[in-house]
C-alpha positions as CSV (number, residue, x, y, z in Angstrom):
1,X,-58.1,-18.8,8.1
2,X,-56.9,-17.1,11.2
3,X,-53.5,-17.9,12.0
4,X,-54.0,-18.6,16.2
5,X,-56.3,-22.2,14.7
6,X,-52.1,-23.2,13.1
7,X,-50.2,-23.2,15.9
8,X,-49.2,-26.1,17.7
9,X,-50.8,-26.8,21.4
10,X,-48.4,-26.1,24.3
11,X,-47.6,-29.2,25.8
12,X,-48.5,-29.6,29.5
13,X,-45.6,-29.8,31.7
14,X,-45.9,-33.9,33.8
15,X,-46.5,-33.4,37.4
16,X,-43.5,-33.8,39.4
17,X,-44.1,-37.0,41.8
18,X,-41.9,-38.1,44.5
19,X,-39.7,-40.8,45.3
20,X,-37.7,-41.8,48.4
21,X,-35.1,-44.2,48.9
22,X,-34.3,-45.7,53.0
23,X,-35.0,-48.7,54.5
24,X,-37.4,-51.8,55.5
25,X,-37.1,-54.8,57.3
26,X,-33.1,-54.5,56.8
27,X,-33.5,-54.3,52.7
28,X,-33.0,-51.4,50.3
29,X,-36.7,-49.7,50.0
30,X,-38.0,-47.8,47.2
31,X,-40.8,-45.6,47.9
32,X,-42.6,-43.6,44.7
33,X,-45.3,-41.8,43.9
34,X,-47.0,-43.5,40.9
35,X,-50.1,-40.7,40.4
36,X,-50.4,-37.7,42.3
37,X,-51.7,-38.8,45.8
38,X,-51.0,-42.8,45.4
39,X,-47.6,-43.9,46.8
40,X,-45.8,-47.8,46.5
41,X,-43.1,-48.9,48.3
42,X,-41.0,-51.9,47.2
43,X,-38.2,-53.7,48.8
44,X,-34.9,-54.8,46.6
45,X,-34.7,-58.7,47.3
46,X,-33.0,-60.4,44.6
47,X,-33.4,-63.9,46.4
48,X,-37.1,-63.7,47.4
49,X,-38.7,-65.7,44.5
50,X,-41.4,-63.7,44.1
51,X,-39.2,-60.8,43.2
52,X,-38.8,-59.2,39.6
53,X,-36.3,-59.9,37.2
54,X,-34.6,-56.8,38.5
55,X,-35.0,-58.1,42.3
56,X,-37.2,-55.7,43.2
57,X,-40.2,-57.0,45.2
58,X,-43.6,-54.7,45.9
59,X,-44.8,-54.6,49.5
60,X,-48.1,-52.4,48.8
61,X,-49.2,-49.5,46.9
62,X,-52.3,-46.9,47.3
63,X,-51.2,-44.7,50.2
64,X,-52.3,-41.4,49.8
65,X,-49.0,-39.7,51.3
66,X,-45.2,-40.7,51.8
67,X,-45.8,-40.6,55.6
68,X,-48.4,-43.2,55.3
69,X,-46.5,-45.6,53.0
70,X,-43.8,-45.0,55.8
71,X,-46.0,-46.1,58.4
72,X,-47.7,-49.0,57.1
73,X,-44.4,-50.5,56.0
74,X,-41.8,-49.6,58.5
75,X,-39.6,-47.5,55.6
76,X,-37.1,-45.7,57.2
């Protein structure tokens, strides 16, 4: 048996995705990059009751760049 069929696979290194923290409508505002080329942004609202246990409330997702998340949602 040839000996190239044992070893193990290489992994593949994750894609590095982007993040960026500012500001939205006067909150704290999360902006990440969920997939390459699809962006969220969320706002951190601990009294908005739709907000997540951690306070953290999303305000959309599916922009294909940083700058248009920016622009759709007023993050700073």
């Amino acid at each position: 048996m040839s000996q190239d069929l044992l070893r193990p696979a290489q992994p593949v290194p994750p894609a590095s995705l982007g993040s960026h923290y500012g500001r939205c409508g006067g909150r704290t505002a999360y902006a990440r990059e969920t997939s390459p080329g699809s962006w969220q942004v969320k706002i951190h609202d601990p009294t908005d009751r739709l907000a997540g246990h951690d306070g953290w409330l999303l305000v959309g997702a599916g922009w294909p760049t940083l700058s248009a998340a920016r622009a759709a949602t007023g993050l700073s």
